[in-house]
C-alpha positions as CSV (number, residue, x, y, z in Angstrom):
1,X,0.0,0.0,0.0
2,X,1.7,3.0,-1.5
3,X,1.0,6.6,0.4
4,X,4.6,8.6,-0.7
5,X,4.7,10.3,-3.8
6,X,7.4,11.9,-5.6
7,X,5.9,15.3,-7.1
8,X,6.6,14.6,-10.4
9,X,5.3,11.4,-10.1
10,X,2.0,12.4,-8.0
11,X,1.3,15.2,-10.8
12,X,1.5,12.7,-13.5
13,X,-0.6,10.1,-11.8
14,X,-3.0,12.4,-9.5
15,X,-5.9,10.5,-10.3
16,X,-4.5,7.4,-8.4
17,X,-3.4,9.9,-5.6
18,X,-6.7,11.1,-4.7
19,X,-8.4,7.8,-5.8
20,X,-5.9,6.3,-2.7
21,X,-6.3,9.0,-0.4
22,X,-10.5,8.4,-0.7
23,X,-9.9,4.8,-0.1
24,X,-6.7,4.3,2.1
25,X,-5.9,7.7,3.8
26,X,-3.5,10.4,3.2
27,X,-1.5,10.7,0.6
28,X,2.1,12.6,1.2
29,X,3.5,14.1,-1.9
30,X,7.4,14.8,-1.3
31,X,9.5,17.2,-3.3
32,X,13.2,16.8,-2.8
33,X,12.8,14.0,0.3
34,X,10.6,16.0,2.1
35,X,6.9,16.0,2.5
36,X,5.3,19.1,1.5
37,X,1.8,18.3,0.3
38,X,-1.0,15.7,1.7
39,X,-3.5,14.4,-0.2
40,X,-6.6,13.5,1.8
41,X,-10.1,12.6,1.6
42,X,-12.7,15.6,1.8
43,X,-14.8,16.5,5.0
44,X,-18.0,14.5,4.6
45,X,-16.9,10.9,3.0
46,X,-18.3,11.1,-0.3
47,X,-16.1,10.4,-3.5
48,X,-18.8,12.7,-5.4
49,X,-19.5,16.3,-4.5
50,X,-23.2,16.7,-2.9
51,X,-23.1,19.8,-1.3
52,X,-21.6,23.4,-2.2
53,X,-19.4,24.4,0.7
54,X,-18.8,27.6,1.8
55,X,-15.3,29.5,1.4
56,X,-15.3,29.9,5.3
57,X,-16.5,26.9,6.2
58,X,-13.4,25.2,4.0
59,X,-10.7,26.8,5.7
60,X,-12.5,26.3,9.5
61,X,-9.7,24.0,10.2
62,X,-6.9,26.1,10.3
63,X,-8.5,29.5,11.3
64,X,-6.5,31.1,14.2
65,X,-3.1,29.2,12.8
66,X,-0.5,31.5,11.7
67,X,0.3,30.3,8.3
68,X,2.2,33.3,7.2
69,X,5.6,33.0,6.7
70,X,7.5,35.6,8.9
71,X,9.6,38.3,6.8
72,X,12.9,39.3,7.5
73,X,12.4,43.1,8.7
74,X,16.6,43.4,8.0
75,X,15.8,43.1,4.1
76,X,14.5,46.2,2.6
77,X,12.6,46.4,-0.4
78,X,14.9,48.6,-2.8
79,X,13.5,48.3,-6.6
80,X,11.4,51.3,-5.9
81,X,14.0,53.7,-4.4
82,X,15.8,53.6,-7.7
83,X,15.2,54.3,-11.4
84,X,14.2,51.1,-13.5
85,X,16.4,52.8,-16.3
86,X,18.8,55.9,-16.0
87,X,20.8,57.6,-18.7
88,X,24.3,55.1,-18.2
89,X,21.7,52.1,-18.6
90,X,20.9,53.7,-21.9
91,X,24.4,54.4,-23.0
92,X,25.5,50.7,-22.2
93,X,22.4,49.4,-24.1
94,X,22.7,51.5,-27.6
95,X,26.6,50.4,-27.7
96,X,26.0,46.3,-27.5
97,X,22.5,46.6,-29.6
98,X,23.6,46.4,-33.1
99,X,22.5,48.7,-35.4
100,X,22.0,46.6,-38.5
101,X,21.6,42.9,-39.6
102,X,24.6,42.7,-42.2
């Protein structure tokens, strides 16, 4: 009874992965070694969809986890303190563009 999956392998055969994970439990997808996906069966039991649920009521389980990765505060965010394109950009550009197709 298989239940570890290579991504590659779990994208090319995800049919079988949730097919398993409805009739033998979770299914962990690994990239790299490590797990960082699980496949399991939906709230409820049923291989067929009988009910619309509600956006809130999906994520119910985790509300009140922190999910969000923390951001490192040291890094700043330069790209918009400085010109996409100044004039020694431009220079550096028109010298190795080439002017015709010879």
């Amino acid at each position: 009874m298989k239940n570890r999956w290579n991504l590659e392998e779990a994208g090319h055969r995800f049919e079988e992965v949730a097919r398993l994970a409805v009739e033998q439990g979770p299914q962990v997808v690994l990239r790299d070694g490590q797990p960082v996906v699980m496949v399991v069966r939906a709230p409820g039991g049923s291989t067929q969809a009988t009910r619309r649920i509600p956006i809130l009521e999906l994520f119910e389980p985790v509300r009140g986890l922190d999910l969000l990765p923390e951001r490192d505060r040291g890094l700043e965010h330069r790209a918009s303190s400085r010109p996409l394109f100044d004039a020694d950009s431009a220079a550096a550009v028109d010298q190795a563009t080439p002017t015709s197709l010879d």
